[in-house]
N, C-alpha and C positions, 0 to 999 in steps of 0.2 A: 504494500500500500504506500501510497506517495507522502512525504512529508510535507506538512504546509505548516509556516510559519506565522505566526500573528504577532506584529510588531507593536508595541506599546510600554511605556513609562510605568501607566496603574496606579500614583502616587494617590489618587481615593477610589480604589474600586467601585463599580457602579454599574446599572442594566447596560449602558451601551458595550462595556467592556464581556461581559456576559453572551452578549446577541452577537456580536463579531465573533466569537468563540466558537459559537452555534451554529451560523452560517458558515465558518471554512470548516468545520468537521465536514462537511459534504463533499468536501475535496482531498477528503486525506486523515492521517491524523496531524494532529493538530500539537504544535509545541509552540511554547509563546516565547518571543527575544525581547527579554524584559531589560528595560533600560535601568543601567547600573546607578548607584546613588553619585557616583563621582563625577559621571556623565550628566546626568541633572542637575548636580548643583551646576558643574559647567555651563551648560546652556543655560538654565533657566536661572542661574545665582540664587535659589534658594535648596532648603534640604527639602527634602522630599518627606510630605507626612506620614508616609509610611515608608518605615524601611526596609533595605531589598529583602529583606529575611524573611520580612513580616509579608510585601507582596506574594514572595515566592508563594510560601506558605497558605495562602490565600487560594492564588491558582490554581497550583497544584490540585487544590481539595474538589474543583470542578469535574464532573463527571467526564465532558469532554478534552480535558486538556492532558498529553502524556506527560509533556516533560516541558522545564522550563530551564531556555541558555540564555545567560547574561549578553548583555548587548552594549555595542554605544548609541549614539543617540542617531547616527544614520546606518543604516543596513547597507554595503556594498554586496557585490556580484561571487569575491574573494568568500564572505562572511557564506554566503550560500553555499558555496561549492566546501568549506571547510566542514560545513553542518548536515554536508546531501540534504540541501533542501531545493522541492520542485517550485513551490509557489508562494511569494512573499504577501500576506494581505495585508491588508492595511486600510483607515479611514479615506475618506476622500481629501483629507488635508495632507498625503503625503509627499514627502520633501525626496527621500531613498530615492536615489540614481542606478536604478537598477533596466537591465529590460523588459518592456512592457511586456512581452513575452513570459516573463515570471514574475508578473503582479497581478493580483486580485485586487481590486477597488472596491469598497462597498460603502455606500455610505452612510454617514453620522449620525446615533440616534436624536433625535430630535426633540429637547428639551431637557439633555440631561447631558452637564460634561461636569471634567473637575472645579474649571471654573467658575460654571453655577450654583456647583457645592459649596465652595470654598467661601462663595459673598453670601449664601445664605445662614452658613455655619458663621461670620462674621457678623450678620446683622441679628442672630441668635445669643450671640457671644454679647453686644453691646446690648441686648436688651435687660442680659440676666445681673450688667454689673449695676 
């Protein structure tokens, strides 16, 4: 069976990360390139709320997901061929320079990201002080 890859960060787990999961198991199995904490804070200059351990851990416990390999924060073509992976999925906001040839696109659940978490867990936070 083919391996398919689901590319993501995960730093507040959520349904849309769930439903991308669900849809590439159709394609294979399923192992997610979870974005490292040192990689994140790189990019994004913050830590990440949940740490890799704790995402790992998380995933893992998914009915669909086999196995979870650290990632950086862009997926190369190198990063494929070292992991035997057939198809790289990913949101429709993806950056990976990879061949369209081995990407899956699917897109974004809609109305739910870490984002919108993170201001509502913040307008939660100022109400309670």
């Amino acid at each position: 069976m083919k391996k398919i890859l689901v590319d993501m960060s995960a730093v507040i787990i959520h349904p849309g990360h769930v439903r991308i999961i669900n849809k590439a198991k159709k394609y294979g199995k399923v192992y997610i390139a979870l974005t490292t904490d040192k990689e994140i804070k790189k990019k994004k200059k913050i830590n990440p709320e949940l740490n890799y351990a704790q995402r790992k851990e998380m995933l893992v416990s998914l009915k669909n997901v086999e196995g979870v390999i650290p990632s950086p924060w862009l997926i190369d073509e190198k990063f494929l061929l070292k992991h035997k992976i057939h198809k790289l999925v990913h949101g429709n906001d993806n950056k990976n320079k990879i061949s369209k040839k081995k990407l899956l696109i699917f897109p974004r659940t809609k109305g739910i990201s870490t984002s919108l978490i993170r201001k509502k867990c913040y307008i939660n936070y100022k109400k309670l002080r």
